[in-house]
C-alpha positions as CSV (number, residue, x, y, z in Angstrom):
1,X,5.6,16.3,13.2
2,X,4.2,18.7,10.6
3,X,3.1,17.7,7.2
4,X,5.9,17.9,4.9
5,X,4.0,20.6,2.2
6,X,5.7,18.3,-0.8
7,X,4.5,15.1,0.8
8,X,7.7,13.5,-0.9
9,X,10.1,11.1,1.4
10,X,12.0,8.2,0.8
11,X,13.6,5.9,3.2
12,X,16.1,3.1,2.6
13,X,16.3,-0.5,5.1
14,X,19.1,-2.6,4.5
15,X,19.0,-5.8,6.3
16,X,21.3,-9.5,5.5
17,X,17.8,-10.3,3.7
18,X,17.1,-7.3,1.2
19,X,18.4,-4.0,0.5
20,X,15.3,-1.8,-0.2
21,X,14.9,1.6,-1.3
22,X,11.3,3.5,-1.5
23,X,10.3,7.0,-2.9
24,X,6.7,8.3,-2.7
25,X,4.8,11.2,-3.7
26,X,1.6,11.2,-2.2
27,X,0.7,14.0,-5.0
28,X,1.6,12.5,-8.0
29,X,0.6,11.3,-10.9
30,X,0.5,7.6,-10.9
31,X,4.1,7.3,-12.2
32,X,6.3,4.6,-10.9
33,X,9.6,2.8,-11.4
34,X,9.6,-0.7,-10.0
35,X,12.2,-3.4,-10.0
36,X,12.0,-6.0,-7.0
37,X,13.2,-9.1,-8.7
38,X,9.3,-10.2,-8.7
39,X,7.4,-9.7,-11.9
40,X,3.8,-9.9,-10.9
41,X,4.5,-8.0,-7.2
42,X,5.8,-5.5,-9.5
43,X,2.7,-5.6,-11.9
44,X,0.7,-5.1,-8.7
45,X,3.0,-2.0,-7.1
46,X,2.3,-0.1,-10.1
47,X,-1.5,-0.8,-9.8
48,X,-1.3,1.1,-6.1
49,X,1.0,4.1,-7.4
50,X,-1.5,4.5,-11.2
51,X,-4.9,4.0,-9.0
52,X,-3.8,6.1,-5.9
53,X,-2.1,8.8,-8.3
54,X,0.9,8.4,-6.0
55,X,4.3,8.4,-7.6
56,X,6.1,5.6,-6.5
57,X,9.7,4.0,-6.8
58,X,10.9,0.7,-5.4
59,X,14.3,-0.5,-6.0
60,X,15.0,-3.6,-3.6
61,X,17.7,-6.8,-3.9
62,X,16.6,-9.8,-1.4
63,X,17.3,-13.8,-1.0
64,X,15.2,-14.5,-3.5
65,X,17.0,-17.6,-4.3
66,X,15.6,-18.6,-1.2
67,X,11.8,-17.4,-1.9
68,X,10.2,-13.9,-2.4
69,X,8.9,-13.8,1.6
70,X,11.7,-11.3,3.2
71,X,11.6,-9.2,-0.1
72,X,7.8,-8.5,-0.6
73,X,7.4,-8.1,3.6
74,X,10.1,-5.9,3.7
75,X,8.7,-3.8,0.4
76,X,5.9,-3.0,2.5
77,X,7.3,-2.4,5.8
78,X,9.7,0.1,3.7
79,X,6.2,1.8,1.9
80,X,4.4,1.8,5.5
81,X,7.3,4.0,6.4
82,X,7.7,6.4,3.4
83,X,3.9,7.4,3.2
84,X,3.9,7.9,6.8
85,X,6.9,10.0,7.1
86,X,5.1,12.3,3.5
87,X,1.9,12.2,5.5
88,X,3.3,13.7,8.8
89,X,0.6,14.6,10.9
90,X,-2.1,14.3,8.9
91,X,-3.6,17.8,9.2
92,X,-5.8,18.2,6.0
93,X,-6.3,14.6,5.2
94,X,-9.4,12.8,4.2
95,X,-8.5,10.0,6.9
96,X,-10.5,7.7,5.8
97,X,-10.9,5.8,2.5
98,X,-12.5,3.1,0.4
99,X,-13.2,1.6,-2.7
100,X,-14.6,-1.2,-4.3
101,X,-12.9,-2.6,-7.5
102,X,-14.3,-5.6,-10.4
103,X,-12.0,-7.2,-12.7
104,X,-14.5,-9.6,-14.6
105,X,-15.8,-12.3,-12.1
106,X,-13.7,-10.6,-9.2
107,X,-14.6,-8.2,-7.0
108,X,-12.6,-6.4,-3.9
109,X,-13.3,-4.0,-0.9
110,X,-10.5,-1.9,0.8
111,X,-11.2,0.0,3.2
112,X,-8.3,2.4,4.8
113,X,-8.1,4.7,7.9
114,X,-4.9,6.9,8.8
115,X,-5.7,6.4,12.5
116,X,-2.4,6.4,14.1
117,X,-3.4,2.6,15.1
118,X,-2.0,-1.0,13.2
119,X,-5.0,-3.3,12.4
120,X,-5.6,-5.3,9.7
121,X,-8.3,-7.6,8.3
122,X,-8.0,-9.6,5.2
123,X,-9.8,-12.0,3.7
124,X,-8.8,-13.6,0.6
125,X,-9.5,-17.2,-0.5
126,X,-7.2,-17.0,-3.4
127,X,-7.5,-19.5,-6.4
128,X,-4.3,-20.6,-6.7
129,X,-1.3,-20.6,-4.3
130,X,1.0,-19.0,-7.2
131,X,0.6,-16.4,-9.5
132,X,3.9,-16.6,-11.7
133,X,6.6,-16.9,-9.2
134,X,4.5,-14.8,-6.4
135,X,3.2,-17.0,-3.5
136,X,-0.3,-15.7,-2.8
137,X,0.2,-16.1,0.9
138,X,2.7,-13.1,0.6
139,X,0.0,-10.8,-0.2
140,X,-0.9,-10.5,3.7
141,X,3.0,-10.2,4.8
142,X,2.7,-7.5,2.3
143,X,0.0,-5.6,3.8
144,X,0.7,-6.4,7.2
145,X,4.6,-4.7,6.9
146,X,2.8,-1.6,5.3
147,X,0.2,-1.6,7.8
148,X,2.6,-1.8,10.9
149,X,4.7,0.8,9.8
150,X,2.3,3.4,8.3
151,X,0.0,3.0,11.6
152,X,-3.6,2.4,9.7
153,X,-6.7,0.4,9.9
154,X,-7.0,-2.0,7.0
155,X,-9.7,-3.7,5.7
156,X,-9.6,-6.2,3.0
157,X,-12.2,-8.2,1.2
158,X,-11.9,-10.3,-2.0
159,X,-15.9,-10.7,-2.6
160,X,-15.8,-12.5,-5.3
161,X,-13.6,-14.4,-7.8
162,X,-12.5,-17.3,-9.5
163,X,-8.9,-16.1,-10.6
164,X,-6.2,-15.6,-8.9
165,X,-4.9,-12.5,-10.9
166,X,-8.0,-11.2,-10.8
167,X,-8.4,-11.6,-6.9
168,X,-4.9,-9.9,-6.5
169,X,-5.3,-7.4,-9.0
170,X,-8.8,-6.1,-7.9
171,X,-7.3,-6.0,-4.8
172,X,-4.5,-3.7,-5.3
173,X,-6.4,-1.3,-7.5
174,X,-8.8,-1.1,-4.9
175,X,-6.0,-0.3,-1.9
176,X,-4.6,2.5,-4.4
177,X,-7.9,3.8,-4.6
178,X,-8.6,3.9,-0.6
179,X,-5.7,5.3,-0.6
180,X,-6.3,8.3,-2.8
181,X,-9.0,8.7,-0.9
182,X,-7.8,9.0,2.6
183,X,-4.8,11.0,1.8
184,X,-6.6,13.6,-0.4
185,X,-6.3,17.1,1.1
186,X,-9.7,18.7,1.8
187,X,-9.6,22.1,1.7
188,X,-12.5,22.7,3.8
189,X,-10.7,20.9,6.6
190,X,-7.3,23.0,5.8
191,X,-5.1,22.6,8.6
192,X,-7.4,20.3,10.3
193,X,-6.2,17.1,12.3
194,X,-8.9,15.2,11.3
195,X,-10.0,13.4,15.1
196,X,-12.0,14.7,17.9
197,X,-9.1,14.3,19.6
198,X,-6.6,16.3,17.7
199,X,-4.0,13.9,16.8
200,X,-3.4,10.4,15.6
């Protein structure tokens, strides 16, 4: 599959749980339009479009008179998809990314790598089990949707931090910052699947 040259998709999953749609533009600006029914998920969305300069829409209705779970995992199996379809083959790409992130007494690690292969490591002793009316456990169904479906390596690590906001919030900034990293084109490797072996 070659790199779309817009790096633009957007995919829709309807399910009986949540009807989802995502947009992404992996060369944006950091603009985004957000509504999933969840304040604070949104608050932290818009921290991975503005810090990974990624244009970014999210539109989804779920059971969330039930709780926020189906909604926020499928959110991220939906963006797992959409960069992965704008990223294409990857020819160009940094691959890999990271970036460490403070907010006051908190401090994150992400670490990021387009490999083609789902992994992911978190750890997060967060706080509090709530911020507003997000459950902090859905942070990792998050993450895992998005790392299943966009096929990377993911490392997370809340250092330090006595706030749940601020864990979170470090967090995300930090993921939209590996992010910008990995999928920044380098021009020096124009054309380039970046891997010995010459695809992922």
């Amino acid at each position: 599959m070659d790199r779309p040259a817009d790096r633009i998709a957007e995919v829709r999953r309807d399910t009986k749980e949540t009807q989802i749609r995502v947009r992404v533009n992996l060369d944006g600006s950091g603009q985004s339009r957000l509504a999933t029914g969840i304040g604070f998920f949104d608050h932290m969305l818009d921290q991975i479009a503005r810090h990974g300069l990624i244009d970014l829409e999210i539109e989804a209705q779920g059971d969330l008179h039930i709780d926020g779970h189906h909604t926020v995992e499928d959110v991220g199996i939906t963006l797992g998809q959409a960069v992965a379809q704008a990223v294409g083959d990857k020819r160009g790409i940094g691959r890999y990314g990271h970036s460490y992130v403070p907010l006051d007494e908190a401090l994150s690690r992400v670490v990021v790598d387009f490999s083609g292969r789902p992994g992911l490591h978190m750890d997060i002793a967060f706080k509090a089990g709530a911020i507003g009316a997000f459950d902090t456990q859905l942070t990792f169904e998050f993450f895992q949707g998005f790392v299943n479906h966009a096929l990377v390596s993911l490392h997370i690590d809340n250092l330090k931090g006595a706030n749940a906001h601020h864990q979170a919030e470090t967090v995300f900034k930090a993921f939209g910052r590996a992010l910008r990293m990995a999928l920044t084109l380098d021009p020096r490797s124009a054309g380039v699947v970046p891997s010995t072996k010459g695809s992922l």
